[in-house]
C-alpha positions in Angstrom: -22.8 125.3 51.3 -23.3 128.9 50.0 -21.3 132.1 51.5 -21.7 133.3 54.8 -23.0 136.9 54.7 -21.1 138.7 57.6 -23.8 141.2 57.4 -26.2 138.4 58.6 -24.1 137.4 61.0 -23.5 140.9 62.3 -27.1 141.9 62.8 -28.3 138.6 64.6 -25.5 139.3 67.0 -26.5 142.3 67.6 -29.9 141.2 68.3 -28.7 138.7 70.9 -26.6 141.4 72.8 -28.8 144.0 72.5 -31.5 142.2 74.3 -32.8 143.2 77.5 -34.1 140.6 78.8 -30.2 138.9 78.5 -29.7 137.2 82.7 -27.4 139.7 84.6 -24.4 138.2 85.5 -23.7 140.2 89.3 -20.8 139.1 91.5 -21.9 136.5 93.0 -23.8 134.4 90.3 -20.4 135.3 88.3 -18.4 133.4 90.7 -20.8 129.9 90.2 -21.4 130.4 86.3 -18.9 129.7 83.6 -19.1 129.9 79.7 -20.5 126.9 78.1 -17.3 126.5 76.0 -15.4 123.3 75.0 -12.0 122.5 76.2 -10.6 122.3 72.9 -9.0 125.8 72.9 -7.7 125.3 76.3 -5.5 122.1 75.5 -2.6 122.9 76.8 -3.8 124.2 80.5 -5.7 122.7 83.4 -9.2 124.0 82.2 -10.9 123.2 85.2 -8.7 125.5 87.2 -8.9 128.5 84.8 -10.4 131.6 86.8 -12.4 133.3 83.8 -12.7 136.6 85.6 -8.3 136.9 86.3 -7.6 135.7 83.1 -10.6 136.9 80.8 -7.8 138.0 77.8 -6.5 135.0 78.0 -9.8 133.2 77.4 -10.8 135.4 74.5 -7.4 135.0 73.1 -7.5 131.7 72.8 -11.6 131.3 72.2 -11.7 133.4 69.4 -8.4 131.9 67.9 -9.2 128.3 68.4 -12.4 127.8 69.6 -15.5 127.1 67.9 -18.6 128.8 66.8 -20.2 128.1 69.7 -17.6 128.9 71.8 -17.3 132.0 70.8 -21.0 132.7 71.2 -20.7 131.6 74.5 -17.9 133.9 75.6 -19.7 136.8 73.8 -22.7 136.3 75.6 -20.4 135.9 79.0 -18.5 139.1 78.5 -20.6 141.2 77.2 -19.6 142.7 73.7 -18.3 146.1 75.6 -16.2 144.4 77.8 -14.2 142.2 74.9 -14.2 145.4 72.7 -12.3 147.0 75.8 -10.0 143.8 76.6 -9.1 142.2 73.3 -7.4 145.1 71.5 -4.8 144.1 74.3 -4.3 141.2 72.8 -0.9 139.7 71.8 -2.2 137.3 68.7 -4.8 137.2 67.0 -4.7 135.4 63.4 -5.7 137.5 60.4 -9.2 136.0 59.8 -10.0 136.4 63.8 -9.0 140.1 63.5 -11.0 140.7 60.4 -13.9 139.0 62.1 -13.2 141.1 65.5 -13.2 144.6 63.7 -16.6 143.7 62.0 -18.7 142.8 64.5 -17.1 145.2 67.5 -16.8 148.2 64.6 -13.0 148.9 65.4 -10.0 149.1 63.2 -7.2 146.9 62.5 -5.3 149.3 64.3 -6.9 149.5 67.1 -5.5 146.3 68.1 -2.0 145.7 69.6 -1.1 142.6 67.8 -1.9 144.4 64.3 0.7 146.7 65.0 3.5 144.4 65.9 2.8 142.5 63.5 3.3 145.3 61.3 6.3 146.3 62.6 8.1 142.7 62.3 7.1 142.0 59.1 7.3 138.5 57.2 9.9 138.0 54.6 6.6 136.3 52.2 3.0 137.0 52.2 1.9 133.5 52.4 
């Protein structure tokens, strides 16, 4: 399998959230529709009584750090690219490769984010 090209990956994105003919989620669909996402980021809570509008930092949180591809399509999709952009840099963890991926496709900085600077203040004894 060759190299992903994040530039790829970037622009077909784009083209999916940039679409206008994208279904607009209003209140009350909202309420009946949930991301198509696997439970296998969600583990450790009762997924089917997660409210994805109350805890929609939570969800990202743990989507884009355990989720998969698909997942994280889904919640893209779900959200709305301006909305995460607005909600994740509240975010308490994020790993490295997840915050790398984050400031690509939603053009922010490292730090932007609020995890990035703890995680700059309480630094680790070894770069491993």
């Amino acid at each position: 399998m060759g190299a992903v090209n994040i530039n790829w990956i970037v622009q077909e994105l784009k083209k999916q959230f940039e679409n206008k003919e994208m279904p607009n989620f209003t209140f009350t669909t909202k309420i009946m529709l949930k991301p198509l996402i696997s439970k296998k980021a969600f583990w450790d809570i009762s997924f089917d009584e997660l409210d994805f509008e109350e805890s929609s930092l939570f969800v990202m949180e743990k989507v884009f750090n355990y989720g998969s591809w698909d997942d994280q399509v889904s919640i893209m999709k779900y959200y709305s690219l301006p909305r995460i952009r607005q909600e994740i840099v509240k975010s308490a963890y994020l790993r490295k490769p997840v915050l790398s991926f984050l400031c690509t496709i939603l053009q922010l900085q490292k730090t932007d984010f609020t995890c990035y600077n703890k995680m700059l203040l309480n630094p680790l004894p070894w770069n491993y």
